[in-house]
Predicted model as a PDB file, atoms N, CA, C, CB and O in Angstrom, pLDDT in the B-factor column:
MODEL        1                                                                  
ATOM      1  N   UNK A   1     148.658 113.659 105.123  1.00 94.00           N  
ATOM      2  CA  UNK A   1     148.972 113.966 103.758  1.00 94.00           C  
ATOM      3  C   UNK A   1     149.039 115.476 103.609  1.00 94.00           C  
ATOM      4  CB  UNK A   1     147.941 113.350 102.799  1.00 94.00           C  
ATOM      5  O   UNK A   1     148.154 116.123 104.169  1.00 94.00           O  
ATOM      6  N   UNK A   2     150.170 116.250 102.785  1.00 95.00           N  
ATOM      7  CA  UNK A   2     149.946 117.091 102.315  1.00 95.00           C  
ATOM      8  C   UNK A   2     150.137 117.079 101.141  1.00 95.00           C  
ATOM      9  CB  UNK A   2     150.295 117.780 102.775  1.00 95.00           C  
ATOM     10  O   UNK A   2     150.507 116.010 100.656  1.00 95.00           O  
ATOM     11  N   UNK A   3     149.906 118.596  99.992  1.00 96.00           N  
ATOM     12  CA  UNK A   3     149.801 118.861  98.766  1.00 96.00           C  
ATOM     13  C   UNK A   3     150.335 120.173  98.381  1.00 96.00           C  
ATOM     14  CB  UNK A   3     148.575 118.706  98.440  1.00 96.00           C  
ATOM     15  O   UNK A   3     149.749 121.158  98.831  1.00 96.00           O  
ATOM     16  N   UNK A   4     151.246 120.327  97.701  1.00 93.00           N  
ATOM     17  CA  UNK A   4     151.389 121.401  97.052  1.00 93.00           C  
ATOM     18  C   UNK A   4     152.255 120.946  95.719  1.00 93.00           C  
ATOM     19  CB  UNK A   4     152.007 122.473  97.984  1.00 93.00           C  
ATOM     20  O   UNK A   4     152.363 119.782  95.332  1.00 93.00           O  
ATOM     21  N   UNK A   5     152.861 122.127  95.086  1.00 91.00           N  
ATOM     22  CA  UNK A   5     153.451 122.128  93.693  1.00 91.00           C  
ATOM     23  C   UNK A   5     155.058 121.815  94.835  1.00 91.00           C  
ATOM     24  CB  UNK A   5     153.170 123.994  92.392  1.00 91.00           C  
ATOM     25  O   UNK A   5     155.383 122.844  95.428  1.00 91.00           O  
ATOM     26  N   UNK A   6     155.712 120.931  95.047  1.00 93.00           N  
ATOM     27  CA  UNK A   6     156.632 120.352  95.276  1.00 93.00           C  
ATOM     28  C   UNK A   6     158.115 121.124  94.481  1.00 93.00           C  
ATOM     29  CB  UNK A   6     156.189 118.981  94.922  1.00 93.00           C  
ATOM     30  O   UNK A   6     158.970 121.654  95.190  1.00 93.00           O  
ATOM     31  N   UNK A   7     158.253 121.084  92.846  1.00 90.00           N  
ATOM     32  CA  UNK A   7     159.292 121.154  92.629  1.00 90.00           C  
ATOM     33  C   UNK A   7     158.853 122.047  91.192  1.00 90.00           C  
ATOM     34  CB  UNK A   7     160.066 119.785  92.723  1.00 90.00           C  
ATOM     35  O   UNK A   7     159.485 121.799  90.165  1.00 90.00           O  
ATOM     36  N   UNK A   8     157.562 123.268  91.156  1.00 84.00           N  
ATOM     37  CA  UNK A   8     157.409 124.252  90.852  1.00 84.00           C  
ATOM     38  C   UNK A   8     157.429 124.164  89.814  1.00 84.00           C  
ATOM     39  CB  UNK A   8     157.922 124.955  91.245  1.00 84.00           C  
ATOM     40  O   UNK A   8     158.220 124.842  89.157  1.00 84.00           O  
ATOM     41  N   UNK A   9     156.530 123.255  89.211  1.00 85.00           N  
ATOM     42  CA  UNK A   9     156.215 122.450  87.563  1.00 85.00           C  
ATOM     43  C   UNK A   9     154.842 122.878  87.058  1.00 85.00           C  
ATOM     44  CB  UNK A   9     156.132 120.536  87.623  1.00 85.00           C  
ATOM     45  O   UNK A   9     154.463 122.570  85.928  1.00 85.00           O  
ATOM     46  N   UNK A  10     153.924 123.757  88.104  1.00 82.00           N  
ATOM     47  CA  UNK A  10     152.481 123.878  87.810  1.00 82.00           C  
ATOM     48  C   UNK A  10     151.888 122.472  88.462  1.00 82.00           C  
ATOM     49  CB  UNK A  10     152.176 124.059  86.066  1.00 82.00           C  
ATOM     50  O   UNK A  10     150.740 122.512  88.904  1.00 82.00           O  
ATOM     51  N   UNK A  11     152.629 121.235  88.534  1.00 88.00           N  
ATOM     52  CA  UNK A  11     151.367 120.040  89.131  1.00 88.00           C  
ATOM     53  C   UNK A  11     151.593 119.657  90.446  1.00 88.00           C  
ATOM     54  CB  UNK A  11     151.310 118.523  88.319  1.00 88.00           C  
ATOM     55  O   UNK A  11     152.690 119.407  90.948  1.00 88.00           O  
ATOM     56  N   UNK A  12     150.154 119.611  91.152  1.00 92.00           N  
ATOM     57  CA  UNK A  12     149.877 119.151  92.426  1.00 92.00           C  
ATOM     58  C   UNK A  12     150.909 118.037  92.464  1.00 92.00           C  
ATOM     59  CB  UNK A  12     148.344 118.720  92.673  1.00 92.00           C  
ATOM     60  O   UNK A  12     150.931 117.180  91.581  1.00 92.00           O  
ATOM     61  N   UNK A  13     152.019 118.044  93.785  1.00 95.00           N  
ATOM     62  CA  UNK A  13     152.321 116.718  94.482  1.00 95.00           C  
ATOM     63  C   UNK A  13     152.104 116.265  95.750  1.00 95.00           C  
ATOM     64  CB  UNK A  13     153.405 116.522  94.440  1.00 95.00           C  
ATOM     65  O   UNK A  13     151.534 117.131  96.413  1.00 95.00           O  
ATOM     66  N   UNK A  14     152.262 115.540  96.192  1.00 97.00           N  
ATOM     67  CA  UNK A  14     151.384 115.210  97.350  1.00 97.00           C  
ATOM     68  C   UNK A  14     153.011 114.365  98.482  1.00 97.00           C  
ATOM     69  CB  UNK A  14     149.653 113.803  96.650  1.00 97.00           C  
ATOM     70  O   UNK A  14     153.992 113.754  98.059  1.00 97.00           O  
ATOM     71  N   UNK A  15     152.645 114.702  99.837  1.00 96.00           N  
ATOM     72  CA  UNK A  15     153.610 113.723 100.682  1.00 96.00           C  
ATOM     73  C   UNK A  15     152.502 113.072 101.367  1.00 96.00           C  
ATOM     74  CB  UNK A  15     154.827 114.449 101.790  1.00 96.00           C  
ATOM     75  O   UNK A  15     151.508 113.643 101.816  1.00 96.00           O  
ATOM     76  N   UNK A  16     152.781 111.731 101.409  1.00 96.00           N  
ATOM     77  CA  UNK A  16     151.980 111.172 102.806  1.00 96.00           C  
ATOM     78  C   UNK A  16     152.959 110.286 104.163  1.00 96.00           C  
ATOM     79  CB  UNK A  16     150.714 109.903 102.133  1.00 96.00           C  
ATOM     80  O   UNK A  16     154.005 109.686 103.915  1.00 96.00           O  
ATOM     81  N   UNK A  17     152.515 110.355 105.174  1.00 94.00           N  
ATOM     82  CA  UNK A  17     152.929 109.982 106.098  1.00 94.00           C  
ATOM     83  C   UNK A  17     151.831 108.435 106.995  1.00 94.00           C  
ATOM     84  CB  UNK A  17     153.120 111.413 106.750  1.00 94.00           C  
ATOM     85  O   UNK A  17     150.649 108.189 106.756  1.00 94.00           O  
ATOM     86  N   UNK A  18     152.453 107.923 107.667  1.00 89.00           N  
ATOM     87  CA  UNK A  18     151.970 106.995 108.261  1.00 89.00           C  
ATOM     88  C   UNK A  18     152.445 107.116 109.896  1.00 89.00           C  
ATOM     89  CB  UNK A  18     152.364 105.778 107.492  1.00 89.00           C  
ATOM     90  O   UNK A  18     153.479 107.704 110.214  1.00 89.00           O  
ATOM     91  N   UNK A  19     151.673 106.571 110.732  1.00 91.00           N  
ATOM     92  CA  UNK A  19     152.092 106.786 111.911  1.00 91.00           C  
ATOM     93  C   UNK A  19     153.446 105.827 112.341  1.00 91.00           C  
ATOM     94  CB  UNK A  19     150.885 106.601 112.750  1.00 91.00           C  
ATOM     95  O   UNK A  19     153.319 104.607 112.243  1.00 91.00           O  
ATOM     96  N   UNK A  20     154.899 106.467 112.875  1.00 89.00           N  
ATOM     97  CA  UNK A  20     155.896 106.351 112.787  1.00 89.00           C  
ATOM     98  C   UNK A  20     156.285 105.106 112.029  1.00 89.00           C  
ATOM     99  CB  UNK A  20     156.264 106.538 113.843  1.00 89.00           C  
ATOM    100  O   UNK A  20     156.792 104.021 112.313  1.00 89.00           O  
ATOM    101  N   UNK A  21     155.762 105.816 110.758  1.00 92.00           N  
ATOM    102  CA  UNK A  21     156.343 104.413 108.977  1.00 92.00           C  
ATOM    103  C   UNK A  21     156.903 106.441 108.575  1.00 92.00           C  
ATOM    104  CB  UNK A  21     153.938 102.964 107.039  1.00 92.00           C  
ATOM    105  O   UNK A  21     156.814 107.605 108.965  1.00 92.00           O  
ATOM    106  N   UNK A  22     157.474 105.503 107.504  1.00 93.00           N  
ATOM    107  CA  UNK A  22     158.266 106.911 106.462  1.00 93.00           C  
ATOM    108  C   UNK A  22     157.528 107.275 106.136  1.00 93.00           C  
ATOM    109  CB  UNK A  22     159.160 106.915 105.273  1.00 93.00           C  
ATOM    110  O   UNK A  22     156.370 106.856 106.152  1.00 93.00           O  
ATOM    111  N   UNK A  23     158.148 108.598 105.542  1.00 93.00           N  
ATOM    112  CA  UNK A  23     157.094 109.693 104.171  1.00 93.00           C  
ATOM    113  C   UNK A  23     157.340 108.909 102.669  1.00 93.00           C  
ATOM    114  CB  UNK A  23     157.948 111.857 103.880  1.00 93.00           C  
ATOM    115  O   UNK A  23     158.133 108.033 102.322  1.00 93.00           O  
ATOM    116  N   UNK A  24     156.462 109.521 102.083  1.00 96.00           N  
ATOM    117  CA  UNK A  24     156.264 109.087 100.896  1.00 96.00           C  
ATOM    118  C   UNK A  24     156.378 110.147 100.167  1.00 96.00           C  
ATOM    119  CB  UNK A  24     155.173 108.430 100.708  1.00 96.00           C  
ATOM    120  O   UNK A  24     155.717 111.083 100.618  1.00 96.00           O  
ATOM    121  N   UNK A  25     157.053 110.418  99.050  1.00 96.00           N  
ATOM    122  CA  UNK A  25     156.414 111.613  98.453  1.00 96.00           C  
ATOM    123  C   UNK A  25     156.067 111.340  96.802  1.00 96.00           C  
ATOM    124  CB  UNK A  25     157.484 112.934  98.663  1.00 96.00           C  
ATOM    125  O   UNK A  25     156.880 110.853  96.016  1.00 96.00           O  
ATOM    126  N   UNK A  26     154.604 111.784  96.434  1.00 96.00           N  
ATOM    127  CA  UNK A  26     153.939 111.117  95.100  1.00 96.00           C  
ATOM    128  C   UNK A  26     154.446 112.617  94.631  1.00 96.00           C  
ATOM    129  CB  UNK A  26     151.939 110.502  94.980  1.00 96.00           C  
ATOM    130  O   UNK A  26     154.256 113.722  95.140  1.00 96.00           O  
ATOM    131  N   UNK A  27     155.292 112.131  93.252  1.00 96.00           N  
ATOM    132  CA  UNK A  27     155.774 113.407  92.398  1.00 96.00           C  
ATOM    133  C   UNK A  27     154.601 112.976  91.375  1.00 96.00           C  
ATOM    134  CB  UNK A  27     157.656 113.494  91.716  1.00 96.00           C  
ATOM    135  O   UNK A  27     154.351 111.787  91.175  1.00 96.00           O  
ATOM    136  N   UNK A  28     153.940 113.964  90.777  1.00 94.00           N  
ATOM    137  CA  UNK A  28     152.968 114.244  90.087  1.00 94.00           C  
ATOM    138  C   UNK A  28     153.920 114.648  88.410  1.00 94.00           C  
ATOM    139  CB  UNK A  28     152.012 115.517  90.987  1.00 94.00           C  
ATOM    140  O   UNK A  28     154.353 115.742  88.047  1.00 94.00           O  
ATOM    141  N   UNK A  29     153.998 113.001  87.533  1.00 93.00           N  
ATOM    142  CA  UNK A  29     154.709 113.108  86.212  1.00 93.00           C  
ATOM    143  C   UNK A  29     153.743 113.460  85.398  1.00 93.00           C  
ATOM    144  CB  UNK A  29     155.416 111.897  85.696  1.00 93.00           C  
ATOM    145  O   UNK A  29     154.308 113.631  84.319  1.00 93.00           O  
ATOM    146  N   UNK A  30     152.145 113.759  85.214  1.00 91.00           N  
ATOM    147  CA  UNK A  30     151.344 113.720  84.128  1.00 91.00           C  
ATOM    148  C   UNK A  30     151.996 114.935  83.385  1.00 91.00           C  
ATOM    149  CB  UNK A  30     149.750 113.801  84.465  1.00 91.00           C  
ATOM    150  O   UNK A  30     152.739 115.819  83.810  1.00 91.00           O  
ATOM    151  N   UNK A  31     151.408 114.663  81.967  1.00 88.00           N  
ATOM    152  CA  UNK A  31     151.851 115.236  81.024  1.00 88.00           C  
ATOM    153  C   UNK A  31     151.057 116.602  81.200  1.00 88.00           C  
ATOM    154  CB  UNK A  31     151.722 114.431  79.775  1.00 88.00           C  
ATOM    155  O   UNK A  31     149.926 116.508  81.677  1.00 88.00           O  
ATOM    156  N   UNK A  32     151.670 118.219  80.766  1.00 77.00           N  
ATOM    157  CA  UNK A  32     150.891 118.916  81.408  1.00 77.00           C  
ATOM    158  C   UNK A  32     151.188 120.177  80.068  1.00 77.00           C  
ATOM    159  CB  UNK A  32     151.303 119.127  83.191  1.00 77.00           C  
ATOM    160  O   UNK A  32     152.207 120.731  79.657  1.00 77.00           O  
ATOM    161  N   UNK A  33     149.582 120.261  79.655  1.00 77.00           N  
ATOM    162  CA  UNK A  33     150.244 121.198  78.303  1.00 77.00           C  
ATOM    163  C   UNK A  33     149.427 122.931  78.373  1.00 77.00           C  
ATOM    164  CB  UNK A  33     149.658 120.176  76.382  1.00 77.00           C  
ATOM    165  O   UNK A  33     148.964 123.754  77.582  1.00 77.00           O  
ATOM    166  N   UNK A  34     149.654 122.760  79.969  1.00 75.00           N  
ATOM    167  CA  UNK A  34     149.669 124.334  79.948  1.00 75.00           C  
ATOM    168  C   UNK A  34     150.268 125.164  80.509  1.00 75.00           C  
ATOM    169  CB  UNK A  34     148.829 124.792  80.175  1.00 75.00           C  
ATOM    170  O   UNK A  34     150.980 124.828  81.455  1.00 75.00           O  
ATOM    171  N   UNK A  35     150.199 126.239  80.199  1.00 76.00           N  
ATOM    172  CA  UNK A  35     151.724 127.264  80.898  1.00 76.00           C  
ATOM    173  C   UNK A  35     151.075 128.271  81.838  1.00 76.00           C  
ATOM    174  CB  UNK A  35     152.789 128.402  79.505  1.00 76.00           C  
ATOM    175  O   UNK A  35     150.182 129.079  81.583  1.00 76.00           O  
ATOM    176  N   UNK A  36     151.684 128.058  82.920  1.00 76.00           N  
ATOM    177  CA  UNK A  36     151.728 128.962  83.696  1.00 76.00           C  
ATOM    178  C   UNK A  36     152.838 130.187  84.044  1.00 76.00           C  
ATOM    179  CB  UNK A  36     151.523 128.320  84.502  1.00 76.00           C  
ATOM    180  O   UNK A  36     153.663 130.398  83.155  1.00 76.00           O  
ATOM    181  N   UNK A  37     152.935 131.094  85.387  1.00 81.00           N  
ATOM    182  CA  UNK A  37     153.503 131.662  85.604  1.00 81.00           C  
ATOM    183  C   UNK A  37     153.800 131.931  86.972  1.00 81.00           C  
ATOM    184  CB  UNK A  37     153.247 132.255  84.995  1.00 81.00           C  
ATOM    185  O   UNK A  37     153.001 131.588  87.844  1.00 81.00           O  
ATOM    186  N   UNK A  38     154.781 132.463  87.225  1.00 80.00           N  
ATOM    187  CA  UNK A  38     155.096 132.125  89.175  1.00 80.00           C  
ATOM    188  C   UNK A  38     155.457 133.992  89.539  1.00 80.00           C  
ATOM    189  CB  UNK A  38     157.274 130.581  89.672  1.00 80.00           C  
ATOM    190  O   UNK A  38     156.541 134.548  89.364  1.00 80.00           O  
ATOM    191  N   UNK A  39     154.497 134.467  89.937  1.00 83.00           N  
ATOM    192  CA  UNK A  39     155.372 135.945  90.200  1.00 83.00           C  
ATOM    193  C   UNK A  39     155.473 135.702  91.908  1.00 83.00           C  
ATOM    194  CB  UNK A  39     154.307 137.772  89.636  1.00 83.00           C  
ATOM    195  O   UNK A  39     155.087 134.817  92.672  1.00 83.00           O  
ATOM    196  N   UNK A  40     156.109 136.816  92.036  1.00 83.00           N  
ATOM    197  CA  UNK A  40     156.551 137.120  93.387  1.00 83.00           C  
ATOM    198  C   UNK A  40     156.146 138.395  93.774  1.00 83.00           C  
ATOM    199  CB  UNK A  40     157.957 137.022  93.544  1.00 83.00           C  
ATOM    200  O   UNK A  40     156.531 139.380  93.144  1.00 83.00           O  
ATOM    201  N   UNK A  41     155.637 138.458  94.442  1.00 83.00           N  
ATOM    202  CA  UNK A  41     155.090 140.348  95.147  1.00 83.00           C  
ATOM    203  C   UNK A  41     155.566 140.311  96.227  1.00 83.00           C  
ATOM    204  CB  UNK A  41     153.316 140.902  95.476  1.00 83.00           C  
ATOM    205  O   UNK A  41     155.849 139.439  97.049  1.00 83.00           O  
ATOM    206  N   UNK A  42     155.671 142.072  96.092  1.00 82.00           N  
ATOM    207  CA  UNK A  42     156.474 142.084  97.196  1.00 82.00           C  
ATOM    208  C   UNK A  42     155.576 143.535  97.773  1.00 82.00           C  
ATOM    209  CB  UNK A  42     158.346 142.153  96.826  1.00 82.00           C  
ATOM    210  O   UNK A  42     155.212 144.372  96.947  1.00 82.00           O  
ATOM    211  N   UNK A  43     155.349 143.669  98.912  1.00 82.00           N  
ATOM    212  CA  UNK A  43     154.535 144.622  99.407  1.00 82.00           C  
ATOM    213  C   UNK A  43     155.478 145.533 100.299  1.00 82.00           C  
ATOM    214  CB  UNK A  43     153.330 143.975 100.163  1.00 82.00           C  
ATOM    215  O   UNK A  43     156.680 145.264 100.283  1.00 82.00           O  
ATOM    216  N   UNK A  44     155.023 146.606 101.087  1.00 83.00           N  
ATOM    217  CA  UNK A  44     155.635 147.477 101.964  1.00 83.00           C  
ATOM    218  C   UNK A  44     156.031 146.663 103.426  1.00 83.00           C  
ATOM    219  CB  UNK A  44     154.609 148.731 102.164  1.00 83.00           C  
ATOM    220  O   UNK A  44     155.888 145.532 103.891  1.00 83.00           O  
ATOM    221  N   UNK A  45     156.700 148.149 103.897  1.00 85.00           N  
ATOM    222  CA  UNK A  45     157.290 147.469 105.432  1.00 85.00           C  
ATOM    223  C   UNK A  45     156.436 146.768 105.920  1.00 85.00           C  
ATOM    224  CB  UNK A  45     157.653 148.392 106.619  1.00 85.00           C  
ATOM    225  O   UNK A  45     156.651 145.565 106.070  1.00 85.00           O  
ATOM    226  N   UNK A  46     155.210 147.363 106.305  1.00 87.00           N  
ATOM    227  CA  UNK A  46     153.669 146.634 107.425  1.00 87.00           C  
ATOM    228  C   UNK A  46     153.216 145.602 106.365  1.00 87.00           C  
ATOM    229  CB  UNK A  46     151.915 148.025 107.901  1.00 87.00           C  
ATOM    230  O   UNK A  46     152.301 144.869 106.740  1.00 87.00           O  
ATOM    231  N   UNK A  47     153.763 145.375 104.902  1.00 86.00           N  
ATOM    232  CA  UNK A  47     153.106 144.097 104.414  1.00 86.00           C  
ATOM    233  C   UNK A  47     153.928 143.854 103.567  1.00 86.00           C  
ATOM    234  CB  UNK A  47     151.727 144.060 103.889  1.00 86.00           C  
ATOM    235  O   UNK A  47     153.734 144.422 102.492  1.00 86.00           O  
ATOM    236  N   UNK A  48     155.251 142.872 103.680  1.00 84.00           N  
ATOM    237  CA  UNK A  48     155.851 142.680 102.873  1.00 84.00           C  
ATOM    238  C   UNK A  48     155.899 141.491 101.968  1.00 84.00           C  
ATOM    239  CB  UNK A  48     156.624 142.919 103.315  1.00 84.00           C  
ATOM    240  O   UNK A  48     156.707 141.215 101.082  1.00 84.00           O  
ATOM    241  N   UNK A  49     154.404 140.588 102.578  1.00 82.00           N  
ATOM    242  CA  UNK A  49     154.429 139.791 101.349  1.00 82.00           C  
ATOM    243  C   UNK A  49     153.053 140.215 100.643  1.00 82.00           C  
ATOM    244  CB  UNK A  49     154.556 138.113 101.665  1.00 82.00           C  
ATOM    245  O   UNK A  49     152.329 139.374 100.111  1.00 82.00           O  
ATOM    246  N   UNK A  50     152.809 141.308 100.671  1.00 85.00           N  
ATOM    247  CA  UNK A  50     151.714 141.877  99.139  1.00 85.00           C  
ATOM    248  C   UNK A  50     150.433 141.633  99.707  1.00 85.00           C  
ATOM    249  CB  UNK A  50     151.815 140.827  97.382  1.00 85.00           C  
ATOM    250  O   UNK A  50     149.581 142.101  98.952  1.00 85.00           O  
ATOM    251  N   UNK A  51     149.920 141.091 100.735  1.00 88.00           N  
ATOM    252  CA  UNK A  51     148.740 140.401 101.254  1.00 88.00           C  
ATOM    253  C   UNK A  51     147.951 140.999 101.127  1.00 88.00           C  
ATOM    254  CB  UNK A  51     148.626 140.012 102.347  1.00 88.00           C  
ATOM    255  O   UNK A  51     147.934 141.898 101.968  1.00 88.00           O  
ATOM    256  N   UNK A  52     146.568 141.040  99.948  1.00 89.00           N  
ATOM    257  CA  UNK A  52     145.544 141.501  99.418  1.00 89.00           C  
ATOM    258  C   UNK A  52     145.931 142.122  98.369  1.00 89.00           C  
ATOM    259  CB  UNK A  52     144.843 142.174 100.158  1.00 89.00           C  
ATOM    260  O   UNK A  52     145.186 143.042  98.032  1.00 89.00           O  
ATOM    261  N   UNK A  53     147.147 141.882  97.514  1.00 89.00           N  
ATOM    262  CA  UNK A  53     147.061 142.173  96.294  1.00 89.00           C  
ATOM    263  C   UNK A  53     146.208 141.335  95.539  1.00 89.00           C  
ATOM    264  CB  UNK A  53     148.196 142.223  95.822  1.00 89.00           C  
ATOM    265  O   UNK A  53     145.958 140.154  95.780  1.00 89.00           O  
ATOM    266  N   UNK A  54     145.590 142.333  94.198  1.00 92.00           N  
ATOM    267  CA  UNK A  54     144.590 141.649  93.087  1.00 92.00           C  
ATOM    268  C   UNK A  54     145.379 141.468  91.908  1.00 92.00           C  
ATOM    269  CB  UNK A  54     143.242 142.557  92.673  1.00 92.00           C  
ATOM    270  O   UNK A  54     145.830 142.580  91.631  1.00 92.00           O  
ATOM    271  N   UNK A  55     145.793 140.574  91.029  1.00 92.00           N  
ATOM    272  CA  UNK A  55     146.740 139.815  89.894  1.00 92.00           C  
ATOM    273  C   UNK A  55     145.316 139.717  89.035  1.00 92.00           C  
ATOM    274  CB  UNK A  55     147.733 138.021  90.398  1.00 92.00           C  
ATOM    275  O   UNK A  55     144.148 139.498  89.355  1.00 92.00           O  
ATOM    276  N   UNK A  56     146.028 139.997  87.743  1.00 94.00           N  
ATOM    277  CA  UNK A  56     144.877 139.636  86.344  1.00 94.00           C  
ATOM    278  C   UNK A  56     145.749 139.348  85.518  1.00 94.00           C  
ATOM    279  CB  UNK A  56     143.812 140.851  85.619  1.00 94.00           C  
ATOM    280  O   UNK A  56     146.693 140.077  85.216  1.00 94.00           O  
ATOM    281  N   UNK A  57     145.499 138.180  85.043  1.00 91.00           N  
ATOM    282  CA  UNK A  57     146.570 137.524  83.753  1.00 91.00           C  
ATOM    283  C   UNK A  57     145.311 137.773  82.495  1.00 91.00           C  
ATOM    284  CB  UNK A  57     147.191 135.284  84.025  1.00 91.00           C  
ATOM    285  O   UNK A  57     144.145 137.494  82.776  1.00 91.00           O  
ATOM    286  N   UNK A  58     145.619 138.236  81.319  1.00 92.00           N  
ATOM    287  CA  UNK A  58     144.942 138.442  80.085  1.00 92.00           C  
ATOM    288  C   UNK A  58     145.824 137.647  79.147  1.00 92.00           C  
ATOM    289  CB  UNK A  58     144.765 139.994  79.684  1.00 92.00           C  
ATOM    290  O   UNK A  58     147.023 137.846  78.954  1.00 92.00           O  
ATOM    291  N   UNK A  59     145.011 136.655  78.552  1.00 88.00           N  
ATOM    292  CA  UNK A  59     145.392 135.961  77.381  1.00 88.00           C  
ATOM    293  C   UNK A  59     144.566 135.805  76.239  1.00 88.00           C  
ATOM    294  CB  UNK A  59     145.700 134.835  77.701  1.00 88.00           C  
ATOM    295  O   UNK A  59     143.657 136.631  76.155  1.00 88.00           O  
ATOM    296  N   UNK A  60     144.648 134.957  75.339  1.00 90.00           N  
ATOM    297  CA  UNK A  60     143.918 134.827  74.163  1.00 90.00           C  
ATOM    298  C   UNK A  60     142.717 134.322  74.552  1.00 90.00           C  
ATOM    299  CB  UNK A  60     144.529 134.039  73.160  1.00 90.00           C  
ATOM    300  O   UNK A  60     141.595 134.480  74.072  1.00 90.00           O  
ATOM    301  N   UNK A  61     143.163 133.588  75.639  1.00 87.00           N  
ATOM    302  CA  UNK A  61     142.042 132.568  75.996  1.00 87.00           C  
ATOM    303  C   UNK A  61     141.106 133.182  77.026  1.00 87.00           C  
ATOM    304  CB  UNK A  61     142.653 131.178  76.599  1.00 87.00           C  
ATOM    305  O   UNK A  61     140.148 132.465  77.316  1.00 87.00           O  
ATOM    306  N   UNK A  62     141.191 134.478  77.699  1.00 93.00           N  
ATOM    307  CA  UNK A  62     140.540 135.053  78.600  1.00 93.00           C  
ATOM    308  C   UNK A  62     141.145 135.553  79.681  1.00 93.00           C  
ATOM    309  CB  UNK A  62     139.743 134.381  78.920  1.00 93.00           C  
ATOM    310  O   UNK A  62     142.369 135.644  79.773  1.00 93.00           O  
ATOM    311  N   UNK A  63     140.207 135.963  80.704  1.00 95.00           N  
ATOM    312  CA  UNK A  63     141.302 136.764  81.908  1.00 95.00           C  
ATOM    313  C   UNK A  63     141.323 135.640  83.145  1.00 95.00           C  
ATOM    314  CB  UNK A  63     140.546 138.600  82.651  1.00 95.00           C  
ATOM    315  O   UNK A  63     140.446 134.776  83.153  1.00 95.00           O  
ATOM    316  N   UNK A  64     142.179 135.663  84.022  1.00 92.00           N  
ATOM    317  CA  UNK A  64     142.438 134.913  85.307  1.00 92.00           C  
ATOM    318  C   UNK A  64     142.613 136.008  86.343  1.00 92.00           C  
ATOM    319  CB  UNK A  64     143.764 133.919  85.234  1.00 92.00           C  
ATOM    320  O   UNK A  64     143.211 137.039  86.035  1.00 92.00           O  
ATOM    321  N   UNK A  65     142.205 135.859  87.342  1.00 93.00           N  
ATOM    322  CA  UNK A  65     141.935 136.439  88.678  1.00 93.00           C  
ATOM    323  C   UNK A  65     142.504 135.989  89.752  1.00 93.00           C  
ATOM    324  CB  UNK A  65     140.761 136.399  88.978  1.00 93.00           C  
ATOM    325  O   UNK A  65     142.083 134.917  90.185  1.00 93.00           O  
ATOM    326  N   UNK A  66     143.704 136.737  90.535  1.00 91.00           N  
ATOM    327  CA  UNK A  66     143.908 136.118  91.952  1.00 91.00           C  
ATOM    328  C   UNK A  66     144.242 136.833  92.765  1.00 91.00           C  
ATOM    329  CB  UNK A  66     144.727 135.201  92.111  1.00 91.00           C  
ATOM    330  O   UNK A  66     144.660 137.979  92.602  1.00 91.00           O  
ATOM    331  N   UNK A  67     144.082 136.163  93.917  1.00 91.00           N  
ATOM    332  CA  UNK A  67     144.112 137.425  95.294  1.00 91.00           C  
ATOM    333  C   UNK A  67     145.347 137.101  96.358  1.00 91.00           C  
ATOM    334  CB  UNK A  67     142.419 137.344  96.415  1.00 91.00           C  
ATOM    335  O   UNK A  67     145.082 136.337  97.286  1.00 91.00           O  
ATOM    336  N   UNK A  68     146.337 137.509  96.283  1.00 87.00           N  
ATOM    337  CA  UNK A  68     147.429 136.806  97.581  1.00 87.00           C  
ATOM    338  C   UNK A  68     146.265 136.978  98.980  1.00 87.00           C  
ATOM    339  CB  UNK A  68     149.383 138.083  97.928  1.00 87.00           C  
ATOM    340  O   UNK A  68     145.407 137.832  99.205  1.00 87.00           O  
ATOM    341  N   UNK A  69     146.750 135.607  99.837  1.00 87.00           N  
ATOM    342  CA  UNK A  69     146.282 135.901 100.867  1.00 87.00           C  
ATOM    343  C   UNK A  69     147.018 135.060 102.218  1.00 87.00           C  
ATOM    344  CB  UNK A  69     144.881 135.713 100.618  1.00 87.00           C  
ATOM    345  O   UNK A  69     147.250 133.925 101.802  1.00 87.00           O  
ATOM    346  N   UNK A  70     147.285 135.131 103.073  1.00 84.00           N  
ATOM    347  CA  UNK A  70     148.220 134.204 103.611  1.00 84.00           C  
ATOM    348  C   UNK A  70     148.020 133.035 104.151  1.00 84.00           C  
ATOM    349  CB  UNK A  70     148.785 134.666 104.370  1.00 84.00           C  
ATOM    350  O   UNK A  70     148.155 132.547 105.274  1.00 84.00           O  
ATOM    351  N   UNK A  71     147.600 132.614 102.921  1.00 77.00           N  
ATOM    352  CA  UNK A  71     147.353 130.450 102.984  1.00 77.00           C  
ATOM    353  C   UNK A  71     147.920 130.332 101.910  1.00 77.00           C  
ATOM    354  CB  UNK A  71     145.548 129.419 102.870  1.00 77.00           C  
ATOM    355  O   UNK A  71     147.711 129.245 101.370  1.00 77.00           O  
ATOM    356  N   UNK A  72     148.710 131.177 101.247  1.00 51.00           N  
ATOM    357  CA  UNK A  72     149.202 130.885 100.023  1.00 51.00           C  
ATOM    358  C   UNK A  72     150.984 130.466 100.277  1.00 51.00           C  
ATOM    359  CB  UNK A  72     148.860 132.291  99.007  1.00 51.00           C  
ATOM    360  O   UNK A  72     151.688 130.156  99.316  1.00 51.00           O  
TER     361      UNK A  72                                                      
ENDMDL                                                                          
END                                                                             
């Protein structure tokens, strides 16, 4: 089985596999009433995908924290 955001909606979807049976893939329809955001960083020559940049989203609702790192 794996998991990620599939088709970049904010919700977990999942594929699973069976030993030589097909894939499956569970699209994740729940209803979802919060908003996110998708940036893209972009870092220098020796790091061009941003790796150890720090992100702070500030909203009404408080701050969010994230760190690129390459499992992302």
């Amino acid at each position: 089985m794996a998991t990620g955001d599939l088709d970049n909606d904010g919700r977990v979807d999942a594929v699973v596999n069976t030993n030589e049976g097909p894939a499956y893939v569970l699209h994740n329809e729940t209803p979802a009433e919060n908003h996110w955001i998708l940036l893209k960083l972009v870092g220098h020559q020796s790091n061009r995908d941003g790796i150890g940049a720090e992100v702070k989203a500030v909203t009404a609702s408080g701050a969010q924290f994230a760190t690129v790192t390459s499992d992302e």
